[in-house]
MDTraj code that builds the backbone (N, CA, C; nanometers):
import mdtraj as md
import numpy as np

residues = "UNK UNK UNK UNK UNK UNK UNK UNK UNK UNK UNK UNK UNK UNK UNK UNK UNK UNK UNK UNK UNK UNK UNK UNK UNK UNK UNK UNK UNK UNK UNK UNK UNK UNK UNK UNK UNK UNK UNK UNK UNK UNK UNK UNK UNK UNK UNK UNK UNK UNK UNK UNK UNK UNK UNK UNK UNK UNK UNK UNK UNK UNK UNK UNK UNK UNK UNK UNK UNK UNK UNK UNK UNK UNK UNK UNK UNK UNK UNK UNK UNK UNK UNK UNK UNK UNK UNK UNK UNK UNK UNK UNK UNK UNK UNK UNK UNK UNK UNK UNK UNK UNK UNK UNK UNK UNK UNK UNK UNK UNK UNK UNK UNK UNK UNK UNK UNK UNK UNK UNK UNK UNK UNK UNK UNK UNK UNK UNK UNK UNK UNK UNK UNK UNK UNK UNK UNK UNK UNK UNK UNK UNK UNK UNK UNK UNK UNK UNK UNK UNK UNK UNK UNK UNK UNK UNK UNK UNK UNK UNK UNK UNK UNK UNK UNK UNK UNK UNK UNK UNK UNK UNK UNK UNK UNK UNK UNK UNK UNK UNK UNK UNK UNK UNK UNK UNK UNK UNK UNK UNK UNK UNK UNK UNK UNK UNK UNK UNK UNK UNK UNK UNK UNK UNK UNK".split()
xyz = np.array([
    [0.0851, -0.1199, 0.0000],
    [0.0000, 0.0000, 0.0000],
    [0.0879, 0.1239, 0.0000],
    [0.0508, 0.2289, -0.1056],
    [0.1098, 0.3375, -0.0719],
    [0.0163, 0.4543, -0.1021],
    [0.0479, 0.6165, -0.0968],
    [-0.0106, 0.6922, -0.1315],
    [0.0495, 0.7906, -0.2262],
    [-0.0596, 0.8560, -0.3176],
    [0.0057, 0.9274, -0.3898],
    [0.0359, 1.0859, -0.3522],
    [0.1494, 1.1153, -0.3867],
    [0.1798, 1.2898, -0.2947],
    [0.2022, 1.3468, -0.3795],
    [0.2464, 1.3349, -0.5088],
    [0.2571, 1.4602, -0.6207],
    [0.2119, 1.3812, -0.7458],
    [0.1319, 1.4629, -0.8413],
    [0.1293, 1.4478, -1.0000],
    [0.1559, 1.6045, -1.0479],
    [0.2653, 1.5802, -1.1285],
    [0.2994, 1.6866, -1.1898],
    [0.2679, 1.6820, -1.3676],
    [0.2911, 1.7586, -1.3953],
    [0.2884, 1.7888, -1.5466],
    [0.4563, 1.7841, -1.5937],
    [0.4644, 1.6728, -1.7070],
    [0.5995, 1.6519, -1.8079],
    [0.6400, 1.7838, -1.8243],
    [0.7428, 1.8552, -1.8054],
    [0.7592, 1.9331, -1.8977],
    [0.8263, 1.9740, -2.0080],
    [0.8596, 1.8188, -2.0574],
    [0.8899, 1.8448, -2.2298],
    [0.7616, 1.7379, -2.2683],
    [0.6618, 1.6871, -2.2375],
    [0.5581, 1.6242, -2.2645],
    [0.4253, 1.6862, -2.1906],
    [0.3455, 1.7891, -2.2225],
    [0.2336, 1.8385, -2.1169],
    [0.1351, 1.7103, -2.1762],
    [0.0909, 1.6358, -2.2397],
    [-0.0107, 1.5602, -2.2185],
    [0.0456, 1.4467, -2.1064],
    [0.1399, 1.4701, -2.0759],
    [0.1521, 1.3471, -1.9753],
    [0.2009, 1.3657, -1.8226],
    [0.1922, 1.2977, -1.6976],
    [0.2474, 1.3516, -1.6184],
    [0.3663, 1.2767, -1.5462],
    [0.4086, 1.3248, -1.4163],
    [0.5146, 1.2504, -1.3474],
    [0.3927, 1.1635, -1.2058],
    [0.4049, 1.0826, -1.1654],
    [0.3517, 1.0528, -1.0673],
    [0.4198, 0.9997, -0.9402],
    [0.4150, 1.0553, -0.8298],
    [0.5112, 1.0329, -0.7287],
    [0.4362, 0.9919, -0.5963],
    [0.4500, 0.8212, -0.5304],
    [0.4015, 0.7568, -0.4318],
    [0.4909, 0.7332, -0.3539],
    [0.4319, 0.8033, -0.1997],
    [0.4867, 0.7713, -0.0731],
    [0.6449, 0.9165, -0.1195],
    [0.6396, 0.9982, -0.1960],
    [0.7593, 1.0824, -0.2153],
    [0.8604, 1.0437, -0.3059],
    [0.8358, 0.9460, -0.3771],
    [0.9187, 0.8537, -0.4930],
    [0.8769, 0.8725, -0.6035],
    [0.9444, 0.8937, -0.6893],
    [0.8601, 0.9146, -0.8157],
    [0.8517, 0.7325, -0.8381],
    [0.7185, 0.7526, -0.9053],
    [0.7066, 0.6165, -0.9463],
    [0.6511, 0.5890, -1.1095],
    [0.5871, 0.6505, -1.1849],
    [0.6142, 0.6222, -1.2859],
    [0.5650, 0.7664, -1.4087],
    [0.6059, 0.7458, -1.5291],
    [0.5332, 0.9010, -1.5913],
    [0.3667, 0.7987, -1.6828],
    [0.2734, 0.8644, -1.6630],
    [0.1268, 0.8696, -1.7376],
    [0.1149, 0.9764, -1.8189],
    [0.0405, 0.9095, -1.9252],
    [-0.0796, 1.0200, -1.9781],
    [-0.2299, 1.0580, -1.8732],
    [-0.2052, 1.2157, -1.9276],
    [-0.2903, 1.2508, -1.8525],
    [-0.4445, 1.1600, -1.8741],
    [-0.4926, 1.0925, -1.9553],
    [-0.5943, 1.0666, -2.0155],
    [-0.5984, 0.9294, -1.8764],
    [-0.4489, 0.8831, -1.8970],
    [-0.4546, 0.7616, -1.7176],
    [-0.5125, 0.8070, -1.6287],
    [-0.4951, 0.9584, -1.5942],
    [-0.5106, 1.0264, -1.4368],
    [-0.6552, 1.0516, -1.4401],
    [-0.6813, 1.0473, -1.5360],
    [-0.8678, 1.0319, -1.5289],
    [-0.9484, 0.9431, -1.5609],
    [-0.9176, 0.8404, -1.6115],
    [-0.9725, 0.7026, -1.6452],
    [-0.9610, 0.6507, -1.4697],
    [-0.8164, 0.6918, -1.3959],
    [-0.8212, 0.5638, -1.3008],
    [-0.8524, 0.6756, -1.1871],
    [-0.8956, 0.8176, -1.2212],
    [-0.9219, 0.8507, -1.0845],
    [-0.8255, 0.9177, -1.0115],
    [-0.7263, 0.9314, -1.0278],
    [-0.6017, 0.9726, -0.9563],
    [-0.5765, 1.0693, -0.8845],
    [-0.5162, 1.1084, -0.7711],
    [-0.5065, 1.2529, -0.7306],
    [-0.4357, 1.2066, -0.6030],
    [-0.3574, 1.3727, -0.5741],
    [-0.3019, 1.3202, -0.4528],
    [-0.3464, 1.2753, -0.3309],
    [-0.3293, 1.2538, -0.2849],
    [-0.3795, 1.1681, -0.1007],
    [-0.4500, 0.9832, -0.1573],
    [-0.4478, 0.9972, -0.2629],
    [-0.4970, 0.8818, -0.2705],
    [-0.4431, 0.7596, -0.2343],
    [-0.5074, 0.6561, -0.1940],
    [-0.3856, 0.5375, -0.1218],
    [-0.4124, 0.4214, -0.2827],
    [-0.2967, 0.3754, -0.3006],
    [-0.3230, 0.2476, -0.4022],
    [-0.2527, 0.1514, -0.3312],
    [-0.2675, 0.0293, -0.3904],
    [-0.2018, -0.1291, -0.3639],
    [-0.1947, -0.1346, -0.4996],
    [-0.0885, -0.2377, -0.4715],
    [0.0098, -0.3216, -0.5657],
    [-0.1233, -0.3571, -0.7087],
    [-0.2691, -0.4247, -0.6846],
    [-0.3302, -0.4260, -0.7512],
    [-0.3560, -0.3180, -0.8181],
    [-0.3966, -0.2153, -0.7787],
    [-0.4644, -0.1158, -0.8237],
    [-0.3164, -0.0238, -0.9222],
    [-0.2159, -0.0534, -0.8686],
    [-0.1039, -0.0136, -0.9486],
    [-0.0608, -0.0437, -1.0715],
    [-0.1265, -0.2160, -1.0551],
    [-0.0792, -0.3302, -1.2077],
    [-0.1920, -0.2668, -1.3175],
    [-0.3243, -0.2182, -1.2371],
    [-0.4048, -0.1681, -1.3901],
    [-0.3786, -0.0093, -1.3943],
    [-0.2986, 0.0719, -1.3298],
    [-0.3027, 0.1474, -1.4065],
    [-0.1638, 0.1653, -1.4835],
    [-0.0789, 0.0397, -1.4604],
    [0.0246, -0.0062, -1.5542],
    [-0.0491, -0.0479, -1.6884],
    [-0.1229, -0.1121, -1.6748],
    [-0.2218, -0.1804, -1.7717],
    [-0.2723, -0.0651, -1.8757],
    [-0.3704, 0.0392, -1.7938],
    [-0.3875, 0.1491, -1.8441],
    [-0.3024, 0.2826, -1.9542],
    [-0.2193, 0.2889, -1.8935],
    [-0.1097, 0.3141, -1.9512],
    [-0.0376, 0.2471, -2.0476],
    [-0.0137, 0.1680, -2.0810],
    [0.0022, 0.0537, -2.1956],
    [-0.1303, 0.1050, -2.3064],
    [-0.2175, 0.0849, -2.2297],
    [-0.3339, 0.0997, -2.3717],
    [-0.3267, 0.2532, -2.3756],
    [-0.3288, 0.3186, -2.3604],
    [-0.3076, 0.4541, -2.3656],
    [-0.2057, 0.5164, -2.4521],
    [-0.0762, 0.4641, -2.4210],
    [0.0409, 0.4624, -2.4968],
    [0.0269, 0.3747, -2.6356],
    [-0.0419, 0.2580, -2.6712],
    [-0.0380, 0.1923, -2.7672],
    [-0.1656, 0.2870, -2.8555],
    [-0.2588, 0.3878, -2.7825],
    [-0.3491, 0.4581, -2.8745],
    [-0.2858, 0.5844, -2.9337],
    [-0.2084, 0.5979, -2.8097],
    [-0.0959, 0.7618, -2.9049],
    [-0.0496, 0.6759, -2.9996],
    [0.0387, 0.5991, -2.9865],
    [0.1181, 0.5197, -3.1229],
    [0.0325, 0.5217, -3.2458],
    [-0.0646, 0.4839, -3.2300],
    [-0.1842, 0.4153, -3.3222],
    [-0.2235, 0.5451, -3.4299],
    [-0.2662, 0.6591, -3.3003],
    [-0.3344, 0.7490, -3.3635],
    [-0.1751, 0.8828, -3.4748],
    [-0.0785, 0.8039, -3.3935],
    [0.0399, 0.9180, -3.5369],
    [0.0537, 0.8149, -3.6403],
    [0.0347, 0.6871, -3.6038],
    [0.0317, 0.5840, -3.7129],
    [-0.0686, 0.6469, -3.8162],
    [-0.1690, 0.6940, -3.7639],
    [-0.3074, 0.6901, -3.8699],
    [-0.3046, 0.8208, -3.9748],
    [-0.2664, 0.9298, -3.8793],
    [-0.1770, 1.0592, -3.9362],
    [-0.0981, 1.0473, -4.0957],
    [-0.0607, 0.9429, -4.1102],
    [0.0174, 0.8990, -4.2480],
    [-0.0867, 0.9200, -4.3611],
    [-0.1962, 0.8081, -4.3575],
    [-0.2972, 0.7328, -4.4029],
    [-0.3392, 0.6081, -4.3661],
    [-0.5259, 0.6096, -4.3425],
    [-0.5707, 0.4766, -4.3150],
    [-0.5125, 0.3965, -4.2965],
    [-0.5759, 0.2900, -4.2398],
    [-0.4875, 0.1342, -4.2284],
    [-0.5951, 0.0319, -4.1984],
    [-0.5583, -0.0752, -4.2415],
    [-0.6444, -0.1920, -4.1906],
    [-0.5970, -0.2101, -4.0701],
    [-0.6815, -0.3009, -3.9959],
    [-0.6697, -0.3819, -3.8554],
    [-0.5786, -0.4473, -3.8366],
    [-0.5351, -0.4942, -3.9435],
    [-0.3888, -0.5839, -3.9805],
    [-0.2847, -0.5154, -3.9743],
    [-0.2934, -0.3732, -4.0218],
    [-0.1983, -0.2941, -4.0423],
    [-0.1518, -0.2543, -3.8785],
    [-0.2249, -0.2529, -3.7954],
    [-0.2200, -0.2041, -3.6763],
    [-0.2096, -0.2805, -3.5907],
    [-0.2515, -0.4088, -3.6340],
    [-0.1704, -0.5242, -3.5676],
    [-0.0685, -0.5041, -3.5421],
    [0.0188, -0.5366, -3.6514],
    [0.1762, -0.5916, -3.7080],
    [0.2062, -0.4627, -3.6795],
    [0.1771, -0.3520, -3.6564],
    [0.2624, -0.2444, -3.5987],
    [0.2954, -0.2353, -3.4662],
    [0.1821, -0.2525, -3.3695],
    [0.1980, -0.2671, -3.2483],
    [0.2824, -0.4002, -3.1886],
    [0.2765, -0.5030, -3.2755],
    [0.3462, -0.6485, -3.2612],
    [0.5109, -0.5738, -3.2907],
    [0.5257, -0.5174, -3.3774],
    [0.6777, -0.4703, -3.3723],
    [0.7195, -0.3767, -3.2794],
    [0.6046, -0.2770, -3.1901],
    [0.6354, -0.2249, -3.0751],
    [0.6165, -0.2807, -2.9456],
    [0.5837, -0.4179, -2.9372],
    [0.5912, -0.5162, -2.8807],
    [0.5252, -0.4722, -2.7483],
    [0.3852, -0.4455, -2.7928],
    [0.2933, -0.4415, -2.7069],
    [0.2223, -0.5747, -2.6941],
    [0.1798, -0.6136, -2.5931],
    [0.1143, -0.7862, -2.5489],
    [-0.0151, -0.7524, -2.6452],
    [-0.0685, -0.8714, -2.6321],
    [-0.1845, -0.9128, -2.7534],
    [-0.2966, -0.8518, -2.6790],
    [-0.3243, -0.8584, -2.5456],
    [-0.4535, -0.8050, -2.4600],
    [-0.4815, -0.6547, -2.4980],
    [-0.3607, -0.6355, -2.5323],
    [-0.3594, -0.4833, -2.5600],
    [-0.3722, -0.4385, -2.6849],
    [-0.3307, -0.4875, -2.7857],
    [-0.3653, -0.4998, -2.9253],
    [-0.4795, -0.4838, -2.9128],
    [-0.5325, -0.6336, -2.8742],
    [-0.6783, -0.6150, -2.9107],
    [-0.7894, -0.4931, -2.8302],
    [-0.7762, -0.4954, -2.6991],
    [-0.8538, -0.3647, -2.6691],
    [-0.8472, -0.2649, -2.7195],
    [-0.7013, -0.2102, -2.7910],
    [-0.6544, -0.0871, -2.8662],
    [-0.7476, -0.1026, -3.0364],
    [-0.7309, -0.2148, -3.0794],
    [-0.8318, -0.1882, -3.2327],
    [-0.9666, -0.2000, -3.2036],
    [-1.0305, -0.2556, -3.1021],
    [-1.1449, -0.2665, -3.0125],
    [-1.2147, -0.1283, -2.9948],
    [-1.1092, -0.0594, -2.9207],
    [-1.1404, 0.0755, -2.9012],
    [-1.1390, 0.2002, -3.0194],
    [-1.0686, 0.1517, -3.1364],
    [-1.0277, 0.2310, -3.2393],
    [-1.1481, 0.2113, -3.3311],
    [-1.2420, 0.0663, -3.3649],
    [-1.3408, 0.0020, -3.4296],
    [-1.4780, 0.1071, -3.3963],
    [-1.4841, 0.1006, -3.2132],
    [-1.6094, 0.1451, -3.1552],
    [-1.5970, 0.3217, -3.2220],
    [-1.4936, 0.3295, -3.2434],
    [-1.4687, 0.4873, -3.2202],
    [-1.4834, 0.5442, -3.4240],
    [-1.4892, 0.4261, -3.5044],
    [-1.4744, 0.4233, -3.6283],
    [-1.3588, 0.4702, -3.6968],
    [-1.2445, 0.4566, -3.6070],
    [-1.1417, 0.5195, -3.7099],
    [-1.0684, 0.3905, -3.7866],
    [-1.1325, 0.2653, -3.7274],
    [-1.0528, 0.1491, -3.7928],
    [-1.2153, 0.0817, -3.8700],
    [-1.1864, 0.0478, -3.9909],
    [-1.2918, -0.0258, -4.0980],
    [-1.2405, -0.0643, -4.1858],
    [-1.2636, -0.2181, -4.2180],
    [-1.1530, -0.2897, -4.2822],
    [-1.2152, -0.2090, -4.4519],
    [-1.3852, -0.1948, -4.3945],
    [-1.4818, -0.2195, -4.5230],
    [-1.4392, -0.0970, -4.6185],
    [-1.4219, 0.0493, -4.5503],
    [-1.3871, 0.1719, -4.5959],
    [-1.2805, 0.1375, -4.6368],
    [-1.2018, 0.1360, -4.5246],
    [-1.0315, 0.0937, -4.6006],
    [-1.0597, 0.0390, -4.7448],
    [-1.0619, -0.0410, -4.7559],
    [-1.0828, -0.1396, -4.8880],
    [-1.1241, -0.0475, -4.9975],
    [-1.2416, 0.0380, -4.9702],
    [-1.3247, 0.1069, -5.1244],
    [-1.1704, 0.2299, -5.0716],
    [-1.1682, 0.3028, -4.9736],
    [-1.0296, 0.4379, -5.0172],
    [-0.9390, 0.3434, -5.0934],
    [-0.9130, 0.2050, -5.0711],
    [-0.7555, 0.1773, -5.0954],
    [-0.7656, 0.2039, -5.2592],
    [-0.8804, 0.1582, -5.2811],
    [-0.9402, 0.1182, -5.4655],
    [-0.9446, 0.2164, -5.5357],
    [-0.9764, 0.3469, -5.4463],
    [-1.0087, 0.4878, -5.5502],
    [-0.9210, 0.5225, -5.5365],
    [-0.8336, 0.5157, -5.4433],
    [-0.6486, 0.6039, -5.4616],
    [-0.5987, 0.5555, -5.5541],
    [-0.5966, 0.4344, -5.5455],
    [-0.5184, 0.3013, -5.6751],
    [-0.5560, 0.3847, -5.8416],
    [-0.7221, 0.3559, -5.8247],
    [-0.7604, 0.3944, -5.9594],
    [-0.7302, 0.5493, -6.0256],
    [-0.7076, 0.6642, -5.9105],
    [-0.6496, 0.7666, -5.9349],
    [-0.5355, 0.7645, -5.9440],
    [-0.4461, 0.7155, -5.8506],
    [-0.3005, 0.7496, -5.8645],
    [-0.1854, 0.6512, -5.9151],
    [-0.2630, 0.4848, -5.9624],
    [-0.1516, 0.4145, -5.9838],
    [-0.2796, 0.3193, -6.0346],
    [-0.3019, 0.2727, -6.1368],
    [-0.4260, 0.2016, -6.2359],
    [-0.3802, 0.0140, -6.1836],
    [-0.4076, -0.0442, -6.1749],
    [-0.3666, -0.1492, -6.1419],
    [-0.4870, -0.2410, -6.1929],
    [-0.4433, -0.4275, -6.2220],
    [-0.5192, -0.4822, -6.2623],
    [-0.6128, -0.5255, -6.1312],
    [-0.6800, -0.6051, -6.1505],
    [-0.8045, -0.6697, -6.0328],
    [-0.7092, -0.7618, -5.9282],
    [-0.6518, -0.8553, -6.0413],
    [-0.5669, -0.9523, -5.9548],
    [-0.4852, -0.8810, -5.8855],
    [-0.4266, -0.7804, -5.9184],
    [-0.2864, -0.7281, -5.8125],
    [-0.3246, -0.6631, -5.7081],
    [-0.4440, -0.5345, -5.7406],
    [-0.5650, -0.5159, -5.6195],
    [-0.5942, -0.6100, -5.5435],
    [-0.6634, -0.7416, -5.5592],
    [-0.6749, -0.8323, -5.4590],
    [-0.5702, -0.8670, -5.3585],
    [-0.4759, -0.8819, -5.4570],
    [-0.3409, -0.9553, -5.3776],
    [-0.3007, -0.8463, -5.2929],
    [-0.2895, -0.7243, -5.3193],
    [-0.2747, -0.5941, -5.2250],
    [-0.3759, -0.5863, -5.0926],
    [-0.5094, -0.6170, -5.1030],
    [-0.5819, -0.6149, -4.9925],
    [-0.5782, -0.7374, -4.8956],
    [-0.5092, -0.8416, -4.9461],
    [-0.5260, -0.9877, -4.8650],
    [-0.3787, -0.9708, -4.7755],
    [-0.2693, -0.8699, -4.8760],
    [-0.1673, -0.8852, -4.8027],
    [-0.2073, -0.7739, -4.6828],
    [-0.2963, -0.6919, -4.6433],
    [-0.3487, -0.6109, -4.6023],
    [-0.4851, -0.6340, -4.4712],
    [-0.4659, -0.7832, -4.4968],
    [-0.5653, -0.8712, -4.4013],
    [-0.7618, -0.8032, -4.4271],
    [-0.7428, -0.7911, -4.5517],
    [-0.9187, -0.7950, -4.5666],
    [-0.9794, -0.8697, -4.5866],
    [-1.0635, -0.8947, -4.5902],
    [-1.1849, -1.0277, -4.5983],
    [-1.2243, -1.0370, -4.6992],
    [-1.2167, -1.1603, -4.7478],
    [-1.2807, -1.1684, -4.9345],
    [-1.4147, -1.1150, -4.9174],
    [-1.5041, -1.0718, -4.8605],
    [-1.6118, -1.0047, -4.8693],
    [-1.5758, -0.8711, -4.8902],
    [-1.4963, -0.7811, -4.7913],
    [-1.4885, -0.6666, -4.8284],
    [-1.4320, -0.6478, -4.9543],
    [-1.3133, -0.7343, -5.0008],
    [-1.2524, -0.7177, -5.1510],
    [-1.3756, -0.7472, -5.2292],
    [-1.4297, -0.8410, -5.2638],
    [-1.5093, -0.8301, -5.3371],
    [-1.5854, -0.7125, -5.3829],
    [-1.6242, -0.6944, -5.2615],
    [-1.7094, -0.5501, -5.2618],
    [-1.6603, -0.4217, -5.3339],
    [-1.5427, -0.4087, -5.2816],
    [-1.4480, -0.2805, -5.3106],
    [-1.4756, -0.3079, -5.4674],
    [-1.4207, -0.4360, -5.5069],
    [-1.3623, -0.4539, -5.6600],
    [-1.4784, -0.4106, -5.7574],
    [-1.6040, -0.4450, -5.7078],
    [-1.7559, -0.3773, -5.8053],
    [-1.7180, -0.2535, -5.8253],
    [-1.6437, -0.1751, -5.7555],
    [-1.6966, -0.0219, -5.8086],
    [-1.5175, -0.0077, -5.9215],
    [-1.4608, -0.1066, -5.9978],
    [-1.3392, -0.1005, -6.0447],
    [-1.3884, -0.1114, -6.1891],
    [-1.3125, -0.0073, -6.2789],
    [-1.3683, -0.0444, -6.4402],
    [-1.2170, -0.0680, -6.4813],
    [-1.2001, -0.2048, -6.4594],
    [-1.0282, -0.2786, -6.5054],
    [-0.9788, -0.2155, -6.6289],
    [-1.1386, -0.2087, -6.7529],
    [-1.0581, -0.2045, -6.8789],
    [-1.0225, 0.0084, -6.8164],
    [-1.0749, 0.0417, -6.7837],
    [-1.0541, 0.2267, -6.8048],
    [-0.9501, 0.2467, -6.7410],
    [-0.9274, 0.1495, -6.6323],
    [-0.7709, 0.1360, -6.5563],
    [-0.6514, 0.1152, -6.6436],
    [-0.6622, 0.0067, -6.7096],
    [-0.5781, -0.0952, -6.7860],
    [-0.5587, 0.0399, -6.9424],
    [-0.6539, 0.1506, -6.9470],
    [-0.6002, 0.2023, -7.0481],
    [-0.5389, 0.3757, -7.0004],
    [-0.5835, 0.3497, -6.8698],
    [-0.4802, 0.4306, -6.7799],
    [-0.3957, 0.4283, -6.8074],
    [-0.3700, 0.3350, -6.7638],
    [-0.2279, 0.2878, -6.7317],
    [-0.1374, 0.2269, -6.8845],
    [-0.1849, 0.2347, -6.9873],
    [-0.1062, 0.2387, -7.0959],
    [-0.1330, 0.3639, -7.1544],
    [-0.1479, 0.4780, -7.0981],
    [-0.1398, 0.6186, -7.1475],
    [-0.0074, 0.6181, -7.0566],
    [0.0013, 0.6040, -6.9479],
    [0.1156, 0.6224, -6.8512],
    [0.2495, 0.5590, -6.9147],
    [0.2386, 0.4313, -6.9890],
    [0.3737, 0.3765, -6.9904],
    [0.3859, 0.4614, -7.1756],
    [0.3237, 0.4685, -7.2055],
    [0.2958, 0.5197, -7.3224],
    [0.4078, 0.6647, -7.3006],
    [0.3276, 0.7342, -7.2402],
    [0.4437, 0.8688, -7.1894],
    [0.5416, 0.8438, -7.1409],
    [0.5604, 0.7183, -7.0467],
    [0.6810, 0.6819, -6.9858],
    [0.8306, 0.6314, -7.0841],
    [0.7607, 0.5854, -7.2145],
    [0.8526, 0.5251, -7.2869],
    [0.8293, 0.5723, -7.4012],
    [0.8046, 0.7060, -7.4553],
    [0.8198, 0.7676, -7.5552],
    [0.9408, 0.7918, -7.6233],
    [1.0181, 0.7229, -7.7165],
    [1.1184, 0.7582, -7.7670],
    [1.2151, 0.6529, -7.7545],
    [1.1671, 0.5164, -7.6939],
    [1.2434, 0.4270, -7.6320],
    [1.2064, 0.3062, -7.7304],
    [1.3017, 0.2493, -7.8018],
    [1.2835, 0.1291, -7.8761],
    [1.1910, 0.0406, -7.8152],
    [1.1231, -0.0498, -7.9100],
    [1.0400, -0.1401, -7.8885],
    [0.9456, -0.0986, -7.7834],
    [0.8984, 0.0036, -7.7840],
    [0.7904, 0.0238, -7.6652],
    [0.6629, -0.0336, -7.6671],
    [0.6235, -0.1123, -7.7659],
    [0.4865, -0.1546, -7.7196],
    [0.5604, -0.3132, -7.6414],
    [0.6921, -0.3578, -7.6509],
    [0.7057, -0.4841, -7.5359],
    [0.6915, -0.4005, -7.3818],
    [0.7813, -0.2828, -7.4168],
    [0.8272, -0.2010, -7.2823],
    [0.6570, -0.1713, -7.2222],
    [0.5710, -0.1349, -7.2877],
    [0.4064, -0.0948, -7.2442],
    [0.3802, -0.2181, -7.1965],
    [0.3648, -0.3655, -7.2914],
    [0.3247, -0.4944, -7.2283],
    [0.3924, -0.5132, -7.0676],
    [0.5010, -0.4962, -7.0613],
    [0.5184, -0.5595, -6.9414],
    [0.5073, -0.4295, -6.8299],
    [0.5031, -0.3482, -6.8575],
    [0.4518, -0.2216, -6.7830],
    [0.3229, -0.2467, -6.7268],
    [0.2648, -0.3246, -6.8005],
    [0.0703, -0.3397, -6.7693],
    [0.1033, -0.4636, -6.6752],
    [0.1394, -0.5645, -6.7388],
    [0.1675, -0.6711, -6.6886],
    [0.2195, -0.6828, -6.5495],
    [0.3171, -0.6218, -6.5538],
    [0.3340, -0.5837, -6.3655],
    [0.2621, -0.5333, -6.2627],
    [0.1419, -0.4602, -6.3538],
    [0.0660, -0.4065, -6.3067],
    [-0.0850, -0.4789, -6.2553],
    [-0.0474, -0.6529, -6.2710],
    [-0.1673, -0.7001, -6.2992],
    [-0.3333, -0.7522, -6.3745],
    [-0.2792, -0.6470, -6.5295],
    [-0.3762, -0.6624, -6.5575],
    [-0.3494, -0.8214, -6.7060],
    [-0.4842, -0.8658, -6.6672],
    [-0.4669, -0.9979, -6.7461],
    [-0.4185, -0.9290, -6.8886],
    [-0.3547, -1.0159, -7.0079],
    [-0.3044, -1.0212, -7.1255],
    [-0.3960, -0.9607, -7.1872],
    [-0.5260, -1.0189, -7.1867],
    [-0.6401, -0.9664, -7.3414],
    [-0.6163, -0.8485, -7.3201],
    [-0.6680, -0.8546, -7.1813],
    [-0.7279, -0.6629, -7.1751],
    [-0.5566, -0.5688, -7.1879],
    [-0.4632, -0.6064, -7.1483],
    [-0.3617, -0.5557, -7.1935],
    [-0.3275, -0.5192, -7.2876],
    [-0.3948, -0.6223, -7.3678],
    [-0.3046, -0.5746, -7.5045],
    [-0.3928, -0.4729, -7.6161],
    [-0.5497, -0.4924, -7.5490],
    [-0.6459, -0.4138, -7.6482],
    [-0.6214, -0.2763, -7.6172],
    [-0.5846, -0.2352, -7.4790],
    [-0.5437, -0.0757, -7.4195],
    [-0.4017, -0.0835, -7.4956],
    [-0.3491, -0.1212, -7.4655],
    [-0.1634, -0.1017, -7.5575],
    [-0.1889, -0.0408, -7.7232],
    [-0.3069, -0.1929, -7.7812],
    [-0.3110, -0.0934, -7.9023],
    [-0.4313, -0.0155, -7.9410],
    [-0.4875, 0.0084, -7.8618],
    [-0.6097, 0.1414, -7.8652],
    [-0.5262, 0.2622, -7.8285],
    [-0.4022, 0.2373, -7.7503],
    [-0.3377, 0.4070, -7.7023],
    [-0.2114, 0.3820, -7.8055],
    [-0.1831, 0.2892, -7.9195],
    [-0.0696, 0.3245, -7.9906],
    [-0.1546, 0.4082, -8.1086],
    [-0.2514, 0.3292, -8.1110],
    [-0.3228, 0.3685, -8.2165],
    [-0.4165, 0.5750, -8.2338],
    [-0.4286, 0.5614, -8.1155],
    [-0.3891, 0.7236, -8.0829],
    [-0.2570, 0.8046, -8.1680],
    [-0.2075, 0.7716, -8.1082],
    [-0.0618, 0.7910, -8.1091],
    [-0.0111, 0.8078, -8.2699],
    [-0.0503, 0.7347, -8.3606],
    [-0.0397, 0.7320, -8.4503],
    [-0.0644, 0.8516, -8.5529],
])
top = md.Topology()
chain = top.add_chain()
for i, resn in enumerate(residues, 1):
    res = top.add_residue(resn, chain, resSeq=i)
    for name in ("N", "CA", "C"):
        top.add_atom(name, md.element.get_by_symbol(name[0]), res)
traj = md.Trajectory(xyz[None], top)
């Protein structure tokens, strides 16, 4: 049993504080701890009541992580897994942390999936198959891929994306192989490859 005699404020961290029991400092919190568990000075804790707001703090700290993680762009559940698994937070905590991120809607595998599809289709044309394989490595559910993939027009992609290699390899021998495998990396099956290759040479012409 001890009591608490000072909480101070970080001061190169103000969301967080110092906490000091029995005149010892004993550990630094987010402030968001000191009000979830109640905290203040004169208060008496035990060893129990200490382990959850160790506990507390863990999930607290794994939601700051989470939330500069998200700051980048979206992420699947997976994504936030395997991030927190490399900051080697325990699994209890994982899961209450995407638990809490789900209730709160900033984690959806289902959204994720349709943003991942319209960025793709704006900023980098890709075939269906390589889209898929992008969302599975991404831990989505063949339901949500599926879903996403309805709103995809492969061939308007697929001739995207041979306007792109098209400009990319202007002036460069043999460019309709250099366009084929440009698409091709890109996933999109052969037919439809090759009818965009020569519908945009044929432009070109």
């Amino acid at each position: 049993m001890g009591k608490i005699t000072k909480i101070e404020t970080q001061k190169k961290n103000k969301k967080r504080v110092n906490l000091y029991i029995d005149g010892e400092f004993a550990l630094g919190l987010y402030k968001e701890t000191i009000v979830k568990q109640s905290l203040y000075a004169g208060k008496e804790i035990n060893k129990s009541q200490l382990s959850e707001i160790k506990y507390q703090e863990s999930i607290n700290e794994a939601k700051e992580k989470v939330r500069n993680y998200l700051t980048y762009r979206d992420r699947s559940k997976k994504e936030i897994r395997d991030y927190l698994k490399v900051k080697e937070f325990e699994e209890d905590i994982i899961n209450d942390v995407i638990e809490n991120f789900e209730e709160a809607g900033l984690l959806n595998d289902h959204a994720f999936a349709m943003m991942w599809i319209k960025d793709r289709n704006i900023r980098n044309p890709r075939g269906n198959f390589l889209l898929k394989r992008e969302m599975e490595e991404k831990g989505i559910s063949s339901d949500d891929i599926e879903a996403a993939l309805t709103i995809v027009d492969e061939r308007k992609n697929a001739l995207s994306a041979a306007k792109k290699a098209r400009r990319k390899y202007t002036g460069k021998n043999d460019i309709k192989r250099r366009m084929y495998e440009y698409l091709a990396r890109r996933g999109f099956p052969s037919y439809l490859l090759r009818e965009a290759i020569d519908e945009v040479l044929r432009e070109n012409d």
